[in-house]
N, C-alpha and C positions, 0 to 999 in steps of 0.2 A: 655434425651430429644429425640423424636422420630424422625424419619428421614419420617415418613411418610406423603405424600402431599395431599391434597383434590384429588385425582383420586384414592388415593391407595397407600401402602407401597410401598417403593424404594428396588427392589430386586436385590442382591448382591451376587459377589463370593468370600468364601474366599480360598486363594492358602496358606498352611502351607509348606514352602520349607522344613522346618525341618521333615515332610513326606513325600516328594518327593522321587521318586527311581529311577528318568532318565528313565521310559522307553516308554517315548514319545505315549502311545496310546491318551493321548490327543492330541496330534500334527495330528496324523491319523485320529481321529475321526473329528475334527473339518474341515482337508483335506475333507473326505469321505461327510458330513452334507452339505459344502459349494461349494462342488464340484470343486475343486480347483484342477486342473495338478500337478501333481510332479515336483521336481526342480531335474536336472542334479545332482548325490551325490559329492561333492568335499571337501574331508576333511582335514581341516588345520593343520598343527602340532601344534598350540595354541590354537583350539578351540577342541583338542580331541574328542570325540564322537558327537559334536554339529556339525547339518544339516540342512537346511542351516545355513548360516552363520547368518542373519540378516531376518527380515520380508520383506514381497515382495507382488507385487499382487497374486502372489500363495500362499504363506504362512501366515496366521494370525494369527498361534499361534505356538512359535516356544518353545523348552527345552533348553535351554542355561545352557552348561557345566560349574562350577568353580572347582577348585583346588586350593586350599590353604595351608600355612604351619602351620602345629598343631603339636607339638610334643606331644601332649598329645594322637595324634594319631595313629593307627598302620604306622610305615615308615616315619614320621612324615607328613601327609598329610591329609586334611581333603577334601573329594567334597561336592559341593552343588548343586540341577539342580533345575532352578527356570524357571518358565512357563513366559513368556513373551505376552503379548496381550495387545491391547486395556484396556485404567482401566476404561474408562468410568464414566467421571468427574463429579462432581454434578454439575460443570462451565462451561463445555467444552471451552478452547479458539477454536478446530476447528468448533465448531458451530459461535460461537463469528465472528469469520472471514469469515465463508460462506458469500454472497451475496446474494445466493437465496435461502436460505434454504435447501440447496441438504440435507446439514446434518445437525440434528436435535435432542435432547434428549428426549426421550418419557417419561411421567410422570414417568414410575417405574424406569429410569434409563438407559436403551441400549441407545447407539447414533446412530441413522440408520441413512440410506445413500441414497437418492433416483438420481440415474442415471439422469433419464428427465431432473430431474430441474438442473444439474450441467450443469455451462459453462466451468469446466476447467482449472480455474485459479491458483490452488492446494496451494492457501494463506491456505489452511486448512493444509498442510503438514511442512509448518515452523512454524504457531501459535501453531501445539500440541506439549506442551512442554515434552511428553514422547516418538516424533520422530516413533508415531502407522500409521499414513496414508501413503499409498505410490500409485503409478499411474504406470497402466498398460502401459510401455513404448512398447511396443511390437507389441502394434495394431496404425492403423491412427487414431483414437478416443479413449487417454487414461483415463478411467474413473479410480475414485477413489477406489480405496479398503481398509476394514479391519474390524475386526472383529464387530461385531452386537450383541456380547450379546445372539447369536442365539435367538434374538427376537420374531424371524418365529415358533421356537418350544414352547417356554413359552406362545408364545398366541396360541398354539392348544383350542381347547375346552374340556371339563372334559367329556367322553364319559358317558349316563347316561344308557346305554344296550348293551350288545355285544349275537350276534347271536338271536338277541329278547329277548335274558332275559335280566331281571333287574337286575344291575350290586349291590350287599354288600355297606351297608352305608358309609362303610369306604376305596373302591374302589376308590371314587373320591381325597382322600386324598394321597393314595397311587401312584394314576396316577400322582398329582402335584409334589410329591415329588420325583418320578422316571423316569419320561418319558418327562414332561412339566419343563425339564431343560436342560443347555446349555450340548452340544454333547460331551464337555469336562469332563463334570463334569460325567455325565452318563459311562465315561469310565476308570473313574478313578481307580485301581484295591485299591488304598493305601493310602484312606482318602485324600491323600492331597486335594482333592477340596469338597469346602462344598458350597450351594445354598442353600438360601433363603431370607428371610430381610432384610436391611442393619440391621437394630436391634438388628437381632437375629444371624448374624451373627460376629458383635462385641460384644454379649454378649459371645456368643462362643470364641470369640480372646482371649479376655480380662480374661475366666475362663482358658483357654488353660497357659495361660502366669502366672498366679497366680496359679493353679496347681503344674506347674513343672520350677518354673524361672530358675533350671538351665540349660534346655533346651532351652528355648527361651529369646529372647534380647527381651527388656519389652518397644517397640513400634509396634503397628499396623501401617503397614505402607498404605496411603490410606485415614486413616482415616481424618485427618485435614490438608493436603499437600492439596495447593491451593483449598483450600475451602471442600476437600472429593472428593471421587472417591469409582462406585459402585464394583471397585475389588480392594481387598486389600492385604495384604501379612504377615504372620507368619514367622520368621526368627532367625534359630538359631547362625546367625553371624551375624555382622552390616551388613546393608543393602549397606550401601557406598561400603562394598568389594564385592557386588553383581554387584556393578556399577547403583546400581537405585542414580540419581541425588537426592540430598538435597536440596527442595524447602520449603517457610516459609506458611503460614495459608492462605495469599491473594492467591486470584484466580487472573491467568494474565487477563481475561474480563472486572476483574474492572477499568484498565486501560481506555479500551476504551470508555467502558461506561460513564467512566464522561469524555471524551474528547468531545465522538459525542452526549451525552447526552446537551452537552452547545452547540450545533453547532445551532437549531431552534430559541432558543431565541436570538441567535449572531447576525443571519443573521437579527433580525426583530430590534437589538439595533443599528446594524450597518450601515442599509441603514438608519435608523432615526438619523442617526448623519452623515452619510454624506451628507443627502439631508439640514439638520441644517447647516453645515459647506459651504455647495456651496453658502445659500443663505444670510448667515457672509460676507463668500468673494464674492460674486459676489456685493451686496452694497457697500462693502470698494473699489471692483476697480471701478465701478459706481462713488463714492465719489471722486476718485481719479481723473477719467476719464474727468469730468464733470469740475474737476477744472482746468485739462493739458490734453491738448488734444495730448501732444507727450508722452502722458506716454506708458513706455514701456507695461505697462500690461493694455494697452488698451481695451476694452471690445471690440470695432472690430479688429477681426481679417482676415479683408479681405485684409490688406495690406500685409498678406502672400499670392504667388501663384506658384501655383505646375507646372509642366513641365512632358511632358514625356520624356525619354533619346533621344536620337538619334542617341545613338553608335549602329554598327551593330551586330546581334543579334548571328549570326553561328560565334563566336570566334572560335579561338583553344581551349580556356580554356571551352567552350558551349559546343564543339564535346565529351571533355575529361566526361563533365557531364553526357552528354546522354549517353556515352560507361556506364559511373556507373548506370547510371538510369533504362538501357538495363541489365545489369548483375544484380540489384537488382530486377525488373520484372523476372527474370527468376530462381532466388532462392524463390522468394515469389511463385511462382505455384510450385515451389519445395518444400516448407515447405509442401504444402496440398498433392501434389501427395505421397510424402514418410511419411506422418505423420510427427507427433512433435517428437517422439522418433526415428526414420529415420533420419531427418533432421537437430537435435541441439545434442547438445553434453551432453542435461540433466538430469539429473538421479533424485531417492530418495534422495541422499545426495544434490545436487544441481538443486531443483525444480523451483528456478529461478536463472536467468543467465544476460547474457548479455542486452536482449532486456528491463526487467525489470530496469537495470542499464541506459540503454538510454533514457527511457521515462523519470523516478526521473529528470536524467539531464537536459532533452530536458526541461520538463516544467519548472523546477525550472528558465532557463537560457531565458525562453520565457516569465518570470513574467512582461518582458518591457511592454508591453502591457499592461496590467491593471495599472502597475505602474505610468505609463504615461498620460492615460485614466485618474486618479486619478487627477494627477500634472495639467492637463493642464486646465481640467472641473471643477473638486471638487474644487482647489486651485487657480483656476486663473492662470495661471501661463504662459500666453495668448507670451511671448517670447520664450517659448518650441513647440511651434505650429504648428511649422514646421517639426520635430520627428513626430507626431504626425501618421502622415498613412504609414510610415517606423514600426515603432513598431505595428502596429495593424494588417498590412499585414503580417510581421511577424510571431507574435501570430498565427493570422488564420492560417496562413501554418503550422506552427511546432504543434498548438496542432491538425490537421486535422490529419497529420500523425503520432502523437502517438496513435491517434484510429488506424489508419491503423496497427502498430507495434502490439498495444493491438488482433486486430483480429489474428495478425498470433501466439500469445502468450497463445491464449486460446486454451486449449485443444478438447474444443465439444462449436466453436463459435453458432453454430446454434442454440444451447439453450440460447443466449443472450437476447432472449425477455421474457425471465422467470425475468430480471431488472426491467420489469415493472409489473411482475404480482406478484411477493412475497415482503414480508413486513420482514427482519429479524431486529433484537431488536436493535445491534449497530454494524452495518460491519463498519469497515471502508470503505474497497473494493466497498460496493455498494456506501458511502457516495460519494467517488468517480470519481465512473463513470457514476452517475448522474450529478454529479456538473463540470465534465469536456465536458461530452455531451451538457450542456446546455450551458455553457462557450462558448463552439466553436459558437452556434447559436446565441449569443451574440457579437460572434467577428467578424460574417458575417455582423450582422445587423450594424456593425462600420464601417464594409467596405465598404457596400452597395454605399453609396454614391460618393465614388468615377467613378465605372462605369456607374451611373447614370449623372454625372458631365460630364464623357467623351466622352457619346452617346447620352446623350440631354431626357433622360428619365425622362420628366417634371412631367409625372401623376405617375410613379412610385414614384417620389423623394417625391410629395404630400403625398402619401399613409402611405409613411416612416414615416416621421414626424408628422403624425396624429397618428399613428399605435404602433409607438416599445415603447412610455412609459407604453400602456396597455398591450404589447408582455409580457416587463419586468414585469409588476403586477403580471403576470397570471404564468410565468416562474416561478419566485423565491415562491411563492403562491403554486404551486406545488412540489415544492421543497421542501419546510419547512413541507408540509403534507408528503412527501412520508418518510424523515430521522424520523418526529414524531409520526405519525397516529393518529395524535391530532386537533380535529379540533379547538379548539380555539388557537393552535398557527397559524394554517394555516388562519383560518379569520383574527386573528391578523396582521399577513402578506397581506394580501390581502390588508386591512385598509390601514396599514401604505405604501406598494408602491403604492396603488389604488389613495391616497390622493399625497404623492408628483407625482405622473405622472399628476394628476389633477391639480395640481398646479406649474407644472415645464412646464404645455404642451404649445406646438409648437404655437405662434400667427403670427410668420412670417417665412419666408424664411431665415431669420437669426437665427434663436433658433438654442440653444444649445443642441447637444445629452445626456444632462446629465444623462437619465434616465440610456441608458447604459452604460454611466462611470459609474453611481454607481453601476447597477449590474455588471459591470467585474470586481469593487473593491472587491465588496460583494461577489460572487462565487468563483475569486480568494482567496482571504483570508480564504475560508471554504476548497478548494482544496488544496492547498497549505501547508496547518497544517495539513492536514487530511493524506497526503503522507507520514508525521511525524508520526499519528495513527497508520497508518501501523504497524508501527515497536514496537508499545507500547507490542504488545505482543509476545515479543519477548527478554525480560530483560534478558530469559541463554542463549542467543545466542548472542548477542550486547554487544561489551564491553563499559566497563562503560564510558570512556570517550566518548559517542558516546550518550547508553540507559539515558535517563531522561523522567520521567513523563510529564515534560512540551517540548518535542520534539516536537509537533504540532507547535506549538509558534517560536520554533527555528526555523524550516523549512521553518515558513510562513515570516522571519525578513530576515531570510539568500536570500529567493527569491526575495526581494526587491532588496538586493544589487546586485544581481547577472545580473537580469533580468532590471536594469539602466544601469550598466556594459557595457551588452550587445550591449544596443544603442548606446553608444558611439564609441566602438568597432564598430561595423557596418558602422554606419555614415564614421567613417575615412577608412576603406574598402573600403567604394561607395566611395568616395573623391578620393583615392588615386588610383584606377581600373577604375574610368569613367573621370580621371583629371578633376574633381568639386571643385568648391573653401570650404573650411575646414573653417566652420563658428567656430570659437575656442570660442568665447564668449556664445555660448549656450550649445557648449558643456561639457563646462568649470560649467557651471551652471547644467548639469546635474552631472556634477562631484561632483557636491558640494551635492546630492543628496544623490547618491553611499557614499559619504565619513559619512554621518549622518545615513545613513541604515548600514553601516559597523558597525559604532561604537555602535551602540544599539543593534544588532547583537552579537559583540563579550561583552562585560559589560554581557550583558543577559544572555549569553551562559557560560561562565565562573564564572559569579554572581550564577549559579545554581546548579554548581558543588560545589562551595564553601561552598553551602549552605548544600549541602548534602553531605561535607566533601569527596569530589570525585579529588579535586587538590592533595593531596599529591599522588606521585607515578604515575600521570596522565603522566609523560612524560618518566618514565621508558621505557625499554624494546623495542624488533620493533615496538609494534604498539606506545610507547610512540613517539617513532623521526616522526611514520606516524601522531600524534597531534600535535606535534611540527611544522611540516612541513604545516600542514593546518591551525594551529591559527597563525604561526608565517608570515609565508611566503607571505597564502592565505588570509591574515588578518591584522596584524598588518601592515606588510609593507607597502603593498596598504593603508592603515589607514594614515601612516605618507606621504605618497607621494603626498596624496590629501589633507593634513588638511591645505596648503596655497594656496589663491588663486594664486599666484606667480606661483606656481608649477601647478596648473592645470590650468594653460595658456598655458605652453608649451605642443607642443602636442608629444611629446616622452615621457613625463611622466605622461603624460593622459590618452596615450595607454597603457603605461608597467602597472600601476598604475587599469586601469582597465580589464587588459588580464590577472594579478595575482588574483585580485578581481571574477573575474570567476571561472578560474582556483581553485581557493580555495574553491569556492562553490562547486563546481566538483569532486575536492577530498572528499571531505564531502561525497557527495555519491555516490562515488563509497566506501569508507570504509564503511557507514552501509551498501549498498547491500552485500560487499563480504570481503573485506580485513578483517573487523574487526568482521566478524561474524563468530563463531565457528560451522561449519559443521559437525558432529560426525554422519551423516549416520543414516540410522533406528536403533532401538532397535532391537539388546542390544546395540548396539552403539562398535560393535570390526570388521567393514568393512566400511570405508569411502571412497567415490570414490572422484577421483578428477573432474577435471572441466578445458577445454579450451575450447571457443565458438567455431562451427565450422563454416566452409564456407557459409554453408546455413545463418548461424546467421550474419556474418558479411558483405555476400552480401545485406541484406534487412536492415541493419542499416545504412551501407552505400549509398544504392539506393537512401533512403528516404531522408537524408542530400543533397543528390546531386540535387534529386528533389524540393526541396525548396530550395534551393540556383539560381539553373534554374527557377523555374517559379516564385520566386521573382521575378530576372532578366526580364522577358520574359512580366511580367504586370508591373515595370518599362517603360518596353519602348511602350506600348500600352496604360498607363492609366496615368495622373498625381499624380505618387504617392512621388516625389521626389519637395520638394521648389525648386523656382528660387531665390537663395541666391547671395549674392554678398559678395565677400572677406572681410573681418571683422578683421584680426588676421593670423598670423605666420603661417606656413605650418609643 
């Protein structure tokens, strides 16, 4: 079967280690071609004659020394030196994870790289799963490197005269085959490298290996490891003793692909059954309302009203904020003055760190917001309604400043408006930071109305209410076009929220915001699993009790519990910091929330290991006690703590009950960002660096918690974002 595509054959290298002679002038050629510095020489006593140690943004193609025992050999030793580059996948996952197309695989096969378009987010350096990209840490703007395929020389053109004459019919032939190939191969003294087709060059493998079997191990390696790859490898030992990874025929892409592939039609099933579901239960408490007019799930909810605080505002505990607030302003211009490689403690081996570990957190533990959003509009649930602009102001704060986190985390922010001008197939990445951008715009227009309420802002509060069900049309409408480039899913979309905004819209001053409860259900639930995408490509590096195909799912169940959790936790915070009476009966019922998201959460999550025969052994080892300690701890026990209402009436075990329930979220990810991810450094993978955030990193993660905990505080006591409750229940 031919490997050739409507633009043209897929042209390939193959590397015969079993010809190799170590003497690295491909390593120089491809230096001298790419114009790449030399690296410092420093030679290890385990990597013998090998220089550098591992790939760099200097180095894209490196000879990597082995030495092995053969006693069939002189001394009983045998070396092998095997070229190391880019293979250049017929899949690529770091295309896969690009966002904006920086990199790209061109119909014959190079992955090139275009600088412009990268913002820096280097998700391309943990999705290759052969550990080829790494980022020039060394400059304030570290852009991507690695090899090309030397693309730049195979697209010369076939010169047809030199010095005015006309070049021998068979000149053109001659140029392709000797000049119009990569600077490696050109320099090669001793066959090991061979260019041309992928065809013709596993017809080559395959007669090399049927020739002489007992020189070569009888796999091309390459050829069907995650889907092909346009460099492949001849080897007269296992490849395993090379240390090339053992991967099976799937390309890691396909993961994401049908994750974010179901993301357009979700979004357009989703808000069609939440707008279905509001107008179930808005009839039944209607029905209800109409026959008890003290029902608690009354359709007015005007019988809640809000207050602003009146504690005074420069506590001790206020000053202690600003000093953090002041210390993370001045690491955050220190992230930009010193660059990312200046500033954090990141390398090739740990391209993301900490800030990446804060945001996973931050949102997941901020999901009260939509959670809530959901419960109170979608469900009715008109005696939670007082939560209500606690969790929404919230949200708006914490996910405002994981954009803030994300700008100092990108390597070249300034090309962040390449988001809205390239179209890639299935990022997760872009999925997003599309859908969290527009999220936040969502969580404003939830808030809106409270400063309108507290400054008398009649004709804006009008506008609102006219206005944000066709915001939300037009929002999510663009949305499902930019993940699909499809336009009948995006008219579909348009339809189905153009028709519930039309039918859900505003006829009085008492309408309900539902249109944005359900897009902050509906955005949420696409962000939220989609932070689980992430990691989809990433199955050799996530251990198992962690990687699952259906992660999206898990992430988005796990954020439920977490981000209800949350609320309640806070609420007793405010209560117990502003001495406010501790309504236990709502909270108790948010409890009962958390306790039904925990449990479908864990069932689901365990239900999927089971399924993929992933429980035996799952609690072995360190990371088995760090499973243990997040199902058992972060999970179960909170599980049992909440399953009576008895018990989540009092509030000591409504707190502990829901501070483990975080807490266990939390562990959760911080194990996929780092605990439980296997780090092994670039290729060849024998220099792994470590990793502790620095100063810069934990002043600006710091800052930003401080800062939202203060200007929570601070529109508290300027706006009515807090009920006027009255004691209901036990302190």
């Amino acid at each position: 079967m031919s490997d050739a595509t409507a633009e043209g054959p897929i042209r390939a290298t193959l590397i015969d280690v079993a010809n190799c002679i170590g003497c690295r002038a491909c390593q120089v050629a491809c230096k001298q071609w790419n114009e790449r510095e030399g690296e410092e020489t420093e030679l290890e006593p385990d990597l013998f004659f090998q220089n550098p140690a591992v790939l760099s943004a200097k180095t894209y193609t490196l000879i990597a020394f082995h030495e092995m025992e053969n006693p069939a050999k002189p001394g009983g030793l045998e070396s092998a030196y095997v070229m190391q580059r880019c293979l250049h996948c017929l899949e690529p996952a770091c295309v896969s994870a690009c966002p904006t197309t920086a990199l790209q695989r061109q119909p014959d096969g190079p992955v090139s790289y275009a600088v412009d378009e990268c913002i820096g987010c280097r998700y391309c350096m943990l999705a290759c799963p052969w550990d080829v990209p790494t980022a020039d840490w060394n400059t304030r703007a570290p852009k991507i490197s690695k090899c090309t395929h030397c693309a730049d020389r195979v697209a010369q053109p076939v010169p047809i005269a030199f010095n005015g004459q006309a070049l021998p019919a068979d000149a053109g032939k001659r140029f392709v085959d000797s000049i119009a190939v990569p600077a490696c191969v050109k320099a090669c003294p001793a066959d090991a490298l061979r260019y041309g087709t992928r065809d013709e060059m596993l017809e080559l493998a395959h007669k090399r290996i049927a020739d002489r079997p007992d020189k070569y191990v009888d796999h091309v390696y390459g050829e069907k490891e995650l889907g092909g790859t346009s460099v492949m490898y001849l080897s007269k030992v296992p490849f395993e003793k090379l240390g090339f990874p053992t991967y099976g025929e799937k390309p890691f892409p396909a993961f994401t692909k049908t994750a974010l592939g179901a993301v357009p039609p979700a979004v357009i099933a989703l808000g069609a059954l939440l707008g279905a579901a509001y107008a179930l239960f808005r009839k039944r408490v209607q029905a209800v309302a109409d026959g008890s007019a003290a029902s608690k799930h009354a359709d007015d909810h005007g019988h809640v009203e809000f207050e602003p605080v009146q504690n005074t505002l420069m506590t001790p505990f206020n000053w202690v904020l600003l000093l953090l607030m002041a210390f993370g302003g001045v690491t955050f211009v220190a992230r930009f003055a010193l660059g990312l490689g200046g500033s954090t403690n990141l390398s090739d081996t740990y391209p993301w760190g900490l800030w990446i570990l804060f945001d996973l957190v931050w949102i997941a533990v901020a999901a009260g917001a939509f959670a809530m959003a959901g419960v109170i509009y979608v469900f009715q649930r008109k005696d939670l309604y007082g939560l209500g602009r606690t969790a929404v102001l919230m949200g708006f704060l914490s996910y405002s400043f994981v954009m803030v986190t994300l700008l100092a985390d990108l390597g070249l922010p300034w090309n962040s408006y390449q988001l809205a001008l390239q179209a890639p197939d299935h990022s997760a990445m872009f999925e997003v930071s599309w859908c969290v951008g527009l999220y936040v715009t969502i969580l404003l227009l939830e808030f809106l109305p409270v400063p309108f309420e507290r400054w008398g802002f009649q004709r804006a509060a009008a506008a609102w209410r006219r206005w944000n069900g066709a915001y939300v049309a037009a929002a999510v409408t663009l949305f499902v076009y930019l993940l699909s480039r499809n336009l009948l899913y995006a008219l579909a979309a348009a339809v189905v929220f153009g028709a519930l905004a039309w039918i859900f819209r505003a006829r009085d001053e008492r309408a309900e915001p539902i249109m944005l409860a359900i897009a902050a259900v509906t955005l949420s639930t696409m962000h939220q699993s989609s932070l689980g995408s992430l990691y989809l490509l990433m199955p050799n590096m996530l251990a198992s009790q962690w990687w699952s195909p259906v992660m999206p799912v898990s992430f988005f169940l796990s954020s439920i519990a977490a981000g209800t959790a949350l609320v309640i936790l806070i609420d007793m915070w405010i209560a117990k910091g502003w001495r406010r009476p501790l309504e236990m009966t709502r909270l108790a019922s948010v409890g009962q929330i958390t306790f039904w998201a925990l449990l479908v959460y864990l069932v689901f999550r365990l239900g999927d290991m089971a399924i993929r025969h992933q429980l035996s052994g799952a609690f072995d080892g360190g990371l088995g006690m760090a499973f243990a300690a997040e199902i058992l701890i972060g999970g179960v026990l909170p599980l049992i703590l909440l399953s009576r209402r008895s018990l989540r009436q009092r509030a000591d075990v409504l707190f502990g009950a829901s501070l483990l329930a975080v807490l266990g979220v939390t562990f959760n990810r911080m194990n996929v960002v780092l605990f439980a991810m296997t780090f092994r450094g670039r290729m060849p993978w024998v220099a792994p660096e470590g990793y502790a955030p620095s100063i810069v990193e934990w002043g600006v993660s710091i800052g930003l918690i401080a800062a939202t905990i203060f200007l929570f505080g601070l529109a508290a006591r300027l706006m009515p974002i807090l009920s006027r409750a009255e004691p209901s229940g036990g302190q």
